[in-house]
C-alpha positions, -999 to +999 in steps of 0.1 A: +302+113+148+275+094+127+281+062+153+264+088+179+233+096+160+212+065+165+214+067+199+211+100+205+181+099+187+163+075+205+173+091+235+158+123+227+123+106+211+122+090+241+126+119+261+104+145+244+073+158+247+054+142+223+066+109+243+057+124+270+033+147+271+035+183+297+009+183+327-021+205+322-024+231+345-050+214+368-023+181+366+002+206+381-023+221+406-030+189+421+010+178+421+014+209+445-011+198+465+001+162+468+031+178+476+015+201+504-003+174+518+030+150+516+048+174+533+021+181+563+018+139+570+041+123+550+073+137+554+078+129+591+090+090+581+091+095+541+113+124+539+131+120+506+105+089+497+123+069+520+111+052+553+129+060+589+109+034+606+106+005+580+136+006+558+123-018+530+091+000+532+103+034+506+082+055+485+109+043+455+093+025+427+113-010+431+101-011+467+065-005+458+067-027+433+078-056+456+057-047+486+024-050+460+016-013+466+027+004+431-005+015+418-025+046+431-055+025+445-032+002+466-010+039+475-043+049+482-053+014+503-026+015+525-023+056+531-062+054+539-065+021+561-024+018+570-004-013+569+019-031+590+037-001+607+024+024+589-011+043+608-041+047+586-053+080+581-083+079+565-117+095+582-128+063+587-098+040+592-104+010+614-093-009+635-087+021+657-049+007+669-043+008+632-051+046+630-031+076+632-043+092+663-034+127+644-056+145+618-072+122+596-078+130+561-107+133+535-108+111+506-100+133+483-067+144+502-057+109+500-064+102+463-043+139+456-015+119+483-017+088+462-013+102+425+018+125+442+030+097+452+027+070+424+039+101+401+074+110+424+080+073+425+076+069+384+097+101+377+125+094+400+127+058+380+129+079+349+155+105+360+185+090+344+188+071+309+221+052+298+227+044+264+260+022+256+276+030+220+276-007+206+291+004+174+315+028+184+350+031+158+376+041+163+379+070+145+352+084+167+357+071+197+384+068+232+405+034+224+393+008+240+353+018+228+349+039+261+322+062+255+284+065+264+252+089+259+238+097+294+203+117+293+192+132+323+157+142+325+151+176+345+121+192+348+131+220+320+157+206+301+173+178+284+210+175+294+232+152+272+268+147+283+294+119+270+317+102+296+338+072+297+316+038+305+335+031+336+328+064+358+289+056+339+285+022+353+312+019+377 
């Protein structure tokens, strides 16, 4: 049992609030209305944070990342003026072909739809931690050194839950 303590350690000080801190009230105010928003222009390709027209195009961090569009001001860049497929919708989007021909929307909408976004795509990257035991014995482990710490983050709780390393990283 001591083999599991350094690990789990370091998997609940990374997890915890003081690593990272709860969202103020205003935070979580503004999260429901990225949502809101999301969800009234979003949704219709992104539903999930993935992209019906433009498969390589998701709202998933690694695909942000490699399309150059993981920070909130190029989220914000692209939801505002549109790229490639994807319309514009910003008040004043131009060239007009590159427009939704829908609502457009405010600034401020799109910075609220840009920090909802960035923040979905950073949380689902933080959803699931695996720790391998490297110095698993025998005496407290399956044969064959077998065993793992996975820590799933929820939005309440902290679940921690040992299973053999192949149905972890099979």
């Amino acid at each position: 049992m001591k083999s599991l303590v350094p690990p789990l350690m370091a998997a609940l000080v990374a997890l915890s609030p003081i690593s990272n801190p709860p969202v103020s009230l205003g935070q979580a105010i503004d999260i429901q209305r990225g949502a809101t928003l999301f969800g009234r222009s979003c949704i219709g390709c992104h539903d999930g944070g993935g992209n019906i027209i433009q498969p390589g195009a998701t709202l998933f961090l690694k695909d942000l990342q490699r399309n150059e569009v993981d920070t909130e001001e190029e989220i914000f860049r692209v939801t505002y003026y549109g790229k490639g497929r994807m319309p514009g919708f910003g008040e004043n989007c131009t060239p007009r072909g590159q427009c939704t021909f829908g609502a457009r929307l405010q600034e401020e909408e799109i910075k609220l739809l840009a920090e909802f976004v960035k923040s979905q795509a950073e949380q689902d990257e933080l959803v699931s931690i695996k720790i391998r035991i490297s110095d698993c014995r025998k005496s407290s482990c399956i044969p064959g050194n077998e065993n793992a710490i996975r820590a799933s983050v929820h939005p309440e709780d902290l679940t921690v839950i040992m299973m053999p390393l192949d149905k972890l990283y099979g």
